[in-house]
N, C-alpha and C positions, 0 to 999 in steps of 0.2 A: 504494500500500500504506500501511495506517495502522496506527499500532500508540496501542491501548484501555490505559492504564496506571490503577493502582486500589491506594489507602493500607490500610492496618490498618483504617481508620476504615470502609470500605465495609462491613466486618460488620456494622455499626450502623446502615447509612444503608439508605433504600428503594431498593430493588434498579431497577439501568438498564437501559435498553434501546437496545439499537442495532439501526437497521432497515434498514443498508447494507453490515452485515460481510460479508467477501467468504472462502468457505472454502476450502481448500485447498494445496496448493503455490503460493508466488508470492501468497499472499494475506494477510488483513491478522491482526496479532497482538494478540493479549491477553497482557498483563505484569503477574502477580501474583506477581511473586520480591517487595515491600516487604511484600503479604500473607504468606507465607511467611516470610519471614527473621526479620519481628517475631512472626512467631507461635514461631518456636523457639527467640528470645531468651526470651521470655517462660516457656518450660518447659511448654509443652503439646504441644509434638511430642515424639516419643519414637524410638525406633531408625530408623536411616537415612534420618529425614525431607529433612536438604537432599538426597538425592541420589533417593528413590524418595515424590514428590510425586505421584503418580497410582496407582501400585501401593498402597500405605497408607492411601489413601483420603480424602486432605488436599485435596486437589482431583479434583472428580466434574463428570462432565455429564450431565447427566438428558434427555431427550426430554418436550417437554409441548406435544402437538398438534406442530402445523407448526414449533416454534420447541424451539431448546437453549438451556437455563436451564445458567449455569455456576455453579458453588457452590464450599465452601469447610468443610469441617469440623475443628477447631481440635486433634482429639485423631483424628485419622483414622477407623479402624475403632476406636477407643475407644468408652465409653458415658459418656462426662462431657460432649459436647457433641454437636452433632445438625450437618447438613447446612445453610449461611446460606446462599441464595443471592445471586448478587454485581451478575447480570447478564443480560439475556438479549436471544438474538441472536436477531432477528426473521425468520423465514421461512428458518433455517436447520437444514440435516440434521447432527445431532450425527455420524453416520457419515462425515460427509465434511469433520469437521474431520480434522488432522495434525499431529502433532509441529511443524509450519511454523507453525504460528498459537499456538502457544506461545512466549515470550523465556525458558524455562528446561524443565529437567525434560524436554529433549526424548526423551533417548536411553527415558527410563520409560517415553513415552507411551504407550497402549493394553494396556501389560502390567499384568492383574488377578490377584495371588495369593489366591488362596482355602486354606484346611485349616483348622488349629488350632492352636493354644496349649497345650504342656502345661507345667502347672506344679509341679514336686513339691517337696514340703514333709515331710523326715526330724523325725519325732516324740521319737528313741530306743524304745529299751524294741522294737526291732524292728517302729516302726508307720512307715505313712507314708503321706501323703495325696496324690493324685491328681487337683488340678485341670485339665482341660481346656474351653479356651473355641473358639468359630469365629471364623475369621479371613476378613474377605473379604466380607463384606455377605451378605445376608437370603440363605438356599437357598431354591431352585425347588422342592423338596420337601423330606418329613422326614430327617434327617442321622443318622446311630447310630455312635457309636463303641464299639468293641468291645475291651476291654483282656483281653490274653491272655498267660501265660506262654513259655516257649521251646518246651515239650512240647505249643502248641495248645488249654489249659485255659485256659478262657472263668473271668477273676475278677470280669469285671461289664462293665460299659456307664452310658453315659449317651446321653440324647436331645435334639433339637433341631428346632423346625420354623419355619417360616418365620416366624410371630407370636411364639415365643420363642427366639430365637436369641444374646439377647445375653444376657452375664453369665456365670460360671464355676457347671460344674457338678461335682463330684469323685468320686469312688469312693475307699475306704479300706481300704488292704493291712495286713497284721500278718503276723511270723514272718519280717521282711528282714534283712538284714546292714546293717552300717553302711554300708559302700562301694556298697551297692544304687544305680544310676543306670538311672532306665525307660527310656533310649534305647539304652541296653544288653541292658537284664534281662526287657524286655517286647517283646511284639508289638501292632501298634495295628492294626483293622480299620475304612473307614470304609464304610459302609453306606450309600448313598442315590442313587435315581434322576437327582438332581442332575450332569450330566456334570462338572461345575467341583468336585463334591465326593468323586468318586466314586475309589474306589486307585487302581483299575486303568491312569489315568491321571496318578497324579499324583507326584510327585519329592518327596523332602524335603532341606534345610537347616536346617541347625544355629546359634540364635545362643543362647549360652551356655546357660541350661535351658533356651528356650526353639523348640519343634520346628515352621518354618515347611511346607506341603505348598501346590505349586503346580501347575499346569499347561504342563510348560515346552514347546515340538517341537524344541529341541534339548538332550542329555544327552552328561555326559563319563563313562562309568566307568570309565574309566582312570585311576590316579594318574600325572601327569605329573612331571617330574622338570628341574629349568631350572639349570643350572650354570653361574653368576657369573664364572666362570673359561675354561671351555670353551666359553662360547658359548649362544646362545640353546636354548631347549626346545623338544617340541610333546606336545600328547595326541589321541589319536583321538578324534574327535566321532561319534557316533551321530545317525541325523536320521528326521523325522514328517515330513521334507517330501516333494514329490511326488519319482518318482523320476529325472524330470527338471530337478532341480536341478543350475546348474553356476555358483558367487557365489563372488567372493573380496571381502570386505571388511574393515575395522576393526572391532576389538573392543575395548568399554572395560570393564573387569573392577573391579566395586566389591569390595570387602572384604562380609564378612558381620561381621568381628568392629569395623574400624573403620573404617566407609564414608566417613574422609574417606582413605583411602588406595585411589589409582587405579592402576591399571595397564594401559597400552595393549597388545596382542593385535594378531593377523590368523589369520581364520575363511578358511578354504577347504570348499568344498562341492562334492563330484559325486555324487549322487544322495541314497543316503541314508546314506553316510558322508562323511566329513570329520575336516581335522586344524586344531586349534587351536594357532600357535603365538606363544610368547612369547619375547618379547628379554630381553636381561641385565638384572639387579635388583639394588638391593640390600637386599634382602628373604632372607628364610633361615627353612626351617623348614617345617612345611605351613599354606599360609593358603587358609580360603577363603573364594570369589569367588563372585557373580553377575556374570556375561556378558552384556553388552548390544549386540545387533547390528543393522544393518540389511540383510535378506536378500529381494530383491526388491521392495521400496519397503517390507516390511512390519517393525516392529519386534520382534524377536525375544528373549528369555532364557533361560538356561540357568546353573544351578547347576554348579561346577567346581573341585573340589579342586589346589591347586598345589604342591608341593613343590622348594623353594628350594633347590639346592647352594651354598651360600654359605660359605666356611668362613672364621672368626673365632678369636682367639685371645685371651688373657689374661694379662697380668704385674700383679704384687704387690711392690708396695714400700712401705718402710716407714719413718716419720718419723723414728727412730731404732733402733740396731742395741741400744743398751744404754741402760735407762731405771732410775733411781733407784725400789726403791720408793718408791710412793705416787703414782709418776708415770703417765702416760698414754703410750700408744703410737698410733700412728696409720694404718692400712693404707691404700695407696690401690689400688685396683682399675683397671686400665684394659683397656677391648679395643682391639684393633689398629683395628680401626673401627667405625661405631657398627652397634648392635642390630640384625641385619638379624629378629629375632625375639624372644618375651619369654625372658629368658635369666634362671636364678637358680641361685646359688653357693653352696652350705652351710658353714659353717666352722665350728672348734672348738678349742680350746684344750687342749694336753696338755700335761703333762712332761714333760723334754727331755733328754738329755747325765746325767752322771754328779753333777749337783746340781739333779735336774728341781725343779722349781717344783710348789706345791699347790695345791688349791681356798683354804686359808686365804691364801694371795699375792694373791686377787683381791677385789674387791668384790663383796661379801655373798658371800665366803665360799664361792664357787662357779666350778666351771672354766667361763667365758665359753664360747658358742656362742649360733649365729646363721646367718641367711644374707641375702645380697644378690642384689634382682632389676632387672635392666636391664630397661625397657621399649624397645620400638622404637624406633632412632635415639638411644638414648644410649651414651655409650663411658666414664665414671667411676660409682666407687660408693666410700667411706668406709668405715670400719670405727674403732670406739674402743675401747680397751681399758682397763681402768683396774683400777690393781694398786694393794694396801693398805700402810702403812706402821703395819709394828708394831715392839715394840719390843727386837725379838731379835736378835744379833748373829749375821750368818748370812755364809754365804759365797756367790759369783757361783751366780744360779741362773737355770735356762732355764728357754725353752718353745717349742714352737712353735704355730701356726696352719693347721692342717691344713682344706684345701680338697674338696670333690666337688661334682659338677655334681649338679644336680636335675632342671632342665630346661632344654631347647634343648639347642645344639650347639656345641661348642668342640675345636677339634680340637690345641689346647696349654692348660694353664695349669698352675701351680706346685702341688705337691701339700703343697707347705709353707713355710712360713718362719718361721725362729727368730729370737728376743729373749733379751737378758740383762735380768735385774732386781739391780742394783748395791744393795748395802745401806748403810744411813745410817747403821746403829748400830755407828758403830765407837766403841772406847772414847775418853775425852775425856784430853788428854796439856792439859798446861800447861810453863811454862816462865819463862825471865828474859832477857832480851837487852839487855847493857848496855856501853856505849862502852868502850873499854879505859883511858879515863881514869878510870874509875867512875861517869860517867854514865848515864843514861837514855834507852835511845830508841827514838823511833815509827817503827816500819816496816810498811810493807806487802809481805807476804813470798810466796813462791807455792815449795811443796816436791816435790821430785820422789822419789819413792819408788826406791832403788837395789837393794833387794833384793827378788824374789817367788820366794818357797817354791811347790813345785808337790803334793810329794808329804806324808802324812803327819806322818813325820816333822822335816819341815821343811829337812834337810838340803841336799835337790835342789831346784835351782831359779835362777832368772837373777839373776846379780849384778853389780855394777859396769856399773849401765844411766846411760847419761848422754844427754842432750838437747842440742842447737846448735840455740835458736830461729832464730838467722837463715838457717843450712841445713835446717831442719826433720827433722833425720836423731836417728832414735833409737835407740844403738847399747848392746846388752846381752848380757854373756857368759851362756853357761849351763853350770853346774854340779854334779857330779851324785856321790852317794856310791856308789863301786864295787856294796858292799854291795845297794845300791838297785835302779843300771841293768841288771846282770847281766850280760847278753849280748844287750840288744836296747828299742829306743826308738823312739816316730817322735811325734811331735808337728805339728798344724795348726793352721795359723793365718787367723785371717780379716782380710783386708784389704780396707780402706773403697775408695773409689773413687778414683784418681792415686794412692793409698798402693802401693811396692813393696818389695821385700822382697830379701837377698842372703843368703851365708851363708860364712862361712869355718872349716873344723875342725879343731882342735886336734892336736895330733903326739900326745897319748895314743890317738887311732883309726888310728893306722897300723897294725895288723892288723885292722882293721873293712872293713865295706863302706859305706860313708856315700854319701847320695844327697839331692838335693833337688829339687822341680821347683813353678814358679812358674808355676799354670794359673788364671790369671783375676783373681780378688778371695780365692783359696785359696794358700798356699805352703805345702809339707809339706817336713818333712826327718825323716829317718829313718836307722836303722841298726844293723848288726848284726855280733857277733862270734864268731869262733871259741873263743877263751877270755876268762872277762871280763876287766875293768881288774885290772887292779895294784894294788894301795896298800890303806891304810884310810881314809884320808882324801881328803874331796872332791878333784875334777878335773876342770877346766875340758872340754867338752866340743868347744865351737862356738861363734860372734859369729855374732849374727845384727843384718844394720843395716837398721832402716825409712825412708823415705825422705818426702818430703812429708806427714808426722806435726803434725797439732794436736791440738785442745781438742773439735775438731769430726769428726777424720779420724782415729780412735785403734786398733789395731792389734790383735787378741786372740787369744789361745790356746785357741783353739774345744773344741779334747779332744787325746787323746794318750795314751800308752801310756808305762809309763816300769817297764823288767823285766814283772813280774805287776798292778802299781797302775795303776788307770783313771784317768786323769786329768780334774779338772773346771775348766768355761771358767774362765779370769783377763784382767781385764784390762790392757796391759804398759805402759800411759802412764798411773800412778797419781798424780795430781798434790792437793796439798791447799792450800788459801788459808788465810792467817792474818794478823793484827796485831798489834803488840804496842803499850799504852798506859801511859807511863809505867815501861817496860821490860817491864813482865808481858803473858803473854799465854794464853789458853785456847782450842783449839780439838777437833774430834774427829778423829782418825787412827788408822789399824789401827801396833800396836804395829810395828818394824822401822826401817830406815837408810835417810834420807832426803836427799837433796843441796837446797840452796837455788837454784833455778832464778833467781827474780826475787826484787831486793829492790829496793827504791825508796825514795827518800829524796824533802826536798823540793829541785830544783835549784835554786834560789836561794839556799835558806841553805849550801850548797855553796860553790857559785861566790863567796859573801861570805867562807866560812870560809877558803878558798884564797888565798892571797898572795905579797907576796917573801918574807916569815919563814919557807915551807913551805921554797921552792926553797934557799934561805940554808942551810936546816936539810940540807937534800937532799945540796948540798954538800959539808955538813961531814961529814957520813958516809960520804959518796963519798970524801972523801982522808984521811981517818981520823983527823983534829981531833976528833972526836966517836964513841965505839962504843959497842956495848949497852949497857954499863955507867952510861955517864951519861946514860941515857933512862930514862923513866918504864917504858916496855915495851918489849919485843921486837918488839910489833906495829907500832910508830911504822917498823923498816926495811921491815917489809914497805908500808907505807900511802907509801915514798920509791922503791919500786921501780915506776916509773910505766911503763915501758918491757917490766914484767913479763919479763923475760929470766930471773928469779930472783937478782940481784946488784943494790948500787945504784952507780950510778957518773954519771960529770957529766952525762951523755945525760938522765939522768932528773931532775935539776937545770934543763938549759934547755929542757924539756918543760916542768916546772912554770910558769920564767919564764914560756914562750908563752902558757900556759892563763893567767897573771898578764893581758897582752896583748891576750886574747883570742880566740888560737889554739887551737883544743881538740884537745884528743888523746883518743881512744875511750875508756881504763882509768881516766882520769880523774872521780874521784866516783862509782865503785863502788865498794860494800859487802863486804865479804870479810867472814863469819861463823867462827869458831874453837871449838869447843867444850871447855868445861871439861874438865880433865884430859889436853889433846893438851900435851908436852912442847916447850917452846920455849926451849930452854937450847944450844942450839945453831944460833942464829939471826946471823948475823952480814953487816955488808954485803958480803961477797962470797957468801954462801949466805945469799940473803932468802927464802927458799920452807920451805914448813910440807906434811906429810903433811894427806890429808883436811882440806884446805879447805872451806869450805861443806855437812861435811856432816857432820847430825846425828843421835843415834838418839834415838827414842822409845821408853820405858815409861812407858806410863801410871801406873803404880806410884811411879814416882821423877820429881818434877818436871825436866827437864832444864836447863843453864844455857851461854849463849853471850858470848863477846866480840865484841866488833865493831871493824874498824877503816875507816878509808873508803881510797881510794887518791887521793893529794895531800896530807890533812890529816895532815902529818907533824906538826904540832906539837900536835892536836887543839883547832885552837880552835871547829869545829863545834858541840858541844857542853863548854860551862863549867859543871862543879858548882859 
């Protein structure tokens, strides 16, 4: 056995001959896949060439005399290039080559589709035009297609005869809809003594406009149904074959819409039915398939619609839960696995909760929408959003991103997901922070917001919120004017991922019914009274304490009810960064009472300002050689109270030494901030502690002003005026 191998280049060269090719089974081969392959790199083959190279008409064998001339046309049944012949086999019967004497294209060999092409072309204005071409090489006689309505109403025709066969001839409709599609809306009659071209035998398929008609002797019309899950499929096959057929074989099922997608089958046949079945896929949706068989040594096809149970699902998550306007948002789309079909998402952007968000929040001014489509085999899609920064002082406002399927099949996804848009314009507060000696100085400060008003009037709302960076625990009372709550509240809260949530209530709900419950990334607490609160003035309600709380992991008050007032999102870990240069400092904050989280000095000039003079000093206050009175300030016992137990005494003297040493003690060289106007006339070393430490309020109206003392630097030499 010899196998005949032949370059791109043979199209050009004088055509060979071989005068010992041996035909049949077991006999020798011809290999034109480098023909082929460069010819479809090149962009002159067109739909399903690597897979249906003799069906198409890319390679042809002609009969010429005693001998088969093998050939080669670059555009198949196209009309931009003609039949090259490649080769020819000396004293051989074309009819008794085989799929054997080919190195490709076997499963295509001897299957010829013949029909037409239709091609339609929407005009508007309710026109639309009607091209149809032949498919399949020159008719044995004249061909007439006949274009006709649903009711049988002939609207034209065109003609074809064996000397003019090739090239598109059209007919032109008026008075259609938009949505008109002629595989639909028409009937096609084909007219010709031609048995290859003739209806009554022929089957059609679909690739995208365009409508192939062939001659198949096996048909599927049944829709099949193949469950990814359940287990294999099958569909009944119909059959032209004789009625003593009895074959079981392999079936390889090309795609029509993407023939590099195969699917292997097994065909059973007794007589002139049969079942086609298929094994699990991961495929979904209806796709379909030409069938290529071998049934009796003969090479057989058959068009075969499939229908894939595959079921797939979708989650949506998002780059952040609360985005600064101006800022971007980021959606990522995933399915459980990939595309087993082309799948597409629609989405849209609404208003949300009791501070919804407008078309003015977004870029250009318009509520985003859009959609995403997965092709076959992919499992992510992105989404951008991008919100405007203007310059109006607003409060937390939502939205969400509402989802619907458009196409394919998804048997979960989110039908929504919300976003806060956090506003920048808060008003701009300034300030003074200056050493208690009446120095100046630089700090880098970070503020933690202690009070959030929920309601209207401002009255209700969480107060005395405090932060333990190193426990990451964020614990905040809540609030509420009798007046207010009435007789009933419940509040929810969204929690980020490892964030959880507790709650302990107050002894003014002892005739309430108060409840909480912690489901998920949600925790609600609620409650309601027989008569309401007591008093006129506020009352602590409930603590509520967060747990594994940052910058990144932040805790929010989704919506809520509070008496008749709808409440809108807040968020409960309000933190602001500042500096101050040369004591002053400007930065932008929503007006209210803030505690100083972090301040930061530089540790060096510390560590130099600390000495034996501090500890010396420490002493002398400790046995009372020294009291407020001969100090510059009051703050000087708190900055010796190293041991912070609130008293100064010798413990906190050979603390200092150590830290002298080099032994450090944790309280050592933090900042303690004091705010103008807190009374310190009753500061004394056995009571060194101060109300409202570190915490200051903001009006942007009135600059605010702070003292500072460090903890060690009893004598302040840190900073010298």
């Amino acid at each position: 056995m010899d196998t005949f191998g032949f370059s791109f280049s043979a199209l050009d060269d004088a055509t060979d001959f071989i005068t010992d090719f041996s035909a049949g089974v077991g006999g020798d081969k011809l290999d034109l896949s480098a023909i082929h392959a460069t010819n479809i790199s090149l962009g002159n083959a067109t739909w399903a060439a690597p897979s249906l190279p003799f069906t198409h008409g890319y390679v042809r064998i002609v009969q010429q005399g005693s001998d088969a001339v093998i050939g080669y046309d670059r555009d198949g049944y196209g009309s931009n290039y003609f039949f090259e012949p490649i080769t020819t086999l000396s004293n051989v019967d074309a009819t008794a080559l085989t799929a054997d004497n080919f190195t490709f294209g076997q499963e295509n060999f001897g299957l010829v589709r013949t029909g037409f092409i239709l091609e339609q072309t929407l005009l508007g204005n309710g026109n639309v035009t009607i091209g149809l071409d032949l498919w399949g090489g020159a008719p044995a006689s004249n061909v007439q297609i006949v274009v006709k309505n649903k009711s049988g109403v002939s609207l034209g025709s065109v003609s074809f005869t064996p000397s003019d066969w090739q090239g598109q001839k059209a007919i032109s409709l008026s008075g259609v809809s938009d949505t008109f599609v002629a595989a639909k809306d028409l009937v096609f009659q084909v007219v010709s003594t031609d048995a290859d071209y003739s209806t009554s035998t022929l089957a059609m398929a679909i690739i995208n406009e365009t409508y192939v008609f062939e001659k198949p002797l096996l048909s599927a019309p049944q829709l099949s149904i193949v469950s990814a899950v359940n287990g294999a499929g099958s569909v009944a096959i119909s059959s032209n074959l004789p009625t003593n057929t009895q074959t079981s074989s392999q079936v390889r099922l090309v795609s029509l819409d993407d023939p590099s997608m195969v699917v292997q089958g097994n065909l059973v046949l007794s007589g002139t039915s049969g079942t086609l079945s298929v094994p699990q896929s991961t495929l979904a949706g209806t796709n379909r398939f030409v069938g290529f068989a071998t049934v009796n040594g003969s090479q057989l096809s058959f068009p075969v619609n499939i229908q894939f149970d595959n079921p797939n699902s979708a989650t949506v998550t998002s780059s952040a839960a609360i985005i600064q306007e101006g800022g971007v948002v980021q959606l990522q789309i995933t399915l459980a696995k990939p595309a087993g079909e082309a799948i597409t998402l629609n989405w849209a952007v609404s208003g949300s909760g009791a501070g919804p968000a407008s078309s003015a929040d977004f870029f250009m001014g318009a509520l985003p929408s859009g959609s995403v489509s997965f092709a076959r085999g992919e499992t992510t899609k992105l989404i951008q959003i991008s919100t405007t920064d203007d310059l109006l002082a607003e409060q937390v406002e939502a939205f969400s991103v509402d989802f619907s399927l458009a196409t394919g099949t998804l048997e979960a996804f989110p039908a929504s997901i919300n976003v806060l848009i956090r506003d920048n314009d808060s008003p701009g507060q300034s300030g003074a922070i200056t050493y208690w000696n009446g120095a100046s100085l630089d700090l880098d400060l970070q503020f933690l917001r202690e009070d959030i008003p929920v309601t209207q009037s401002g009255a209700t709302g969480f107060q005395n919120i405090s932060y333990d960076s190193v426990s990451k625990t964020l614990t905040m009372e809540f609030w509420a004017l009798p007046s207010e709550i009435a007789q009933n509240f419940d509040l929810s809260f969204e929690l980020p991922t490892g964030v959880t949530a507790s709650v302990v209530a107050s002894g003014v709900l002892g005739g309430w019914t108060f409840l909480s419950n912690l489901d998920g990334k949600e925790f609600i607490v609620a409650g309601i009274g027989s008569a309401p609160l007591a008093g006129s003035g506020t009352a602590e309600i409930f603590t509520v304490t967060f747990t594994n709380v940052d910058a990144a992991h932040v805790p929010l008050l989704s919506s809520g009810v509070i008496g008749n007032q709808v409440i809108s999102p807040h968020e409960l870990y309000q933190t602001v960064n500042a500096f101050t240069e040369n004591g002053m400092t400007n930065f932008a904050a929503d007006n209210g009472s803030y505690s100083a989280t972090q301040i930061q000095l530089d540790a060096n000039d510390i560590d130099r300002a600390i000495d034996s003079r501090d500890a010396l000093l420490a002493l002398k206050i400790a046995n009372g050689s020294i009291t407020v009175e001969d100090l510059a300030s009051p703050l000087q016992i708190l900055a010796a109270d190293v041991t912070g137990n609130g008293a100064v005494t010798t413990l906190d003297a050979w603390h200092l030494l150590r830290a002298v040493v080099g032994i450090d003690n944790a309280r050592i060289g933090t900042v303690g901030l004091v705010e103008s106007g807190i009374d310190l006339s009753g500061i004394t070393a056995a009571d060194a502690q101060i109300a409202l430490l570190n915490s200051v309020n903001f009006g942007s109206a009135t600059p605010f002003g702070v003292t500072a003392f460090i903890v060690g630097d009893v004598d302040g030499s840190y900073v010298v005026i």
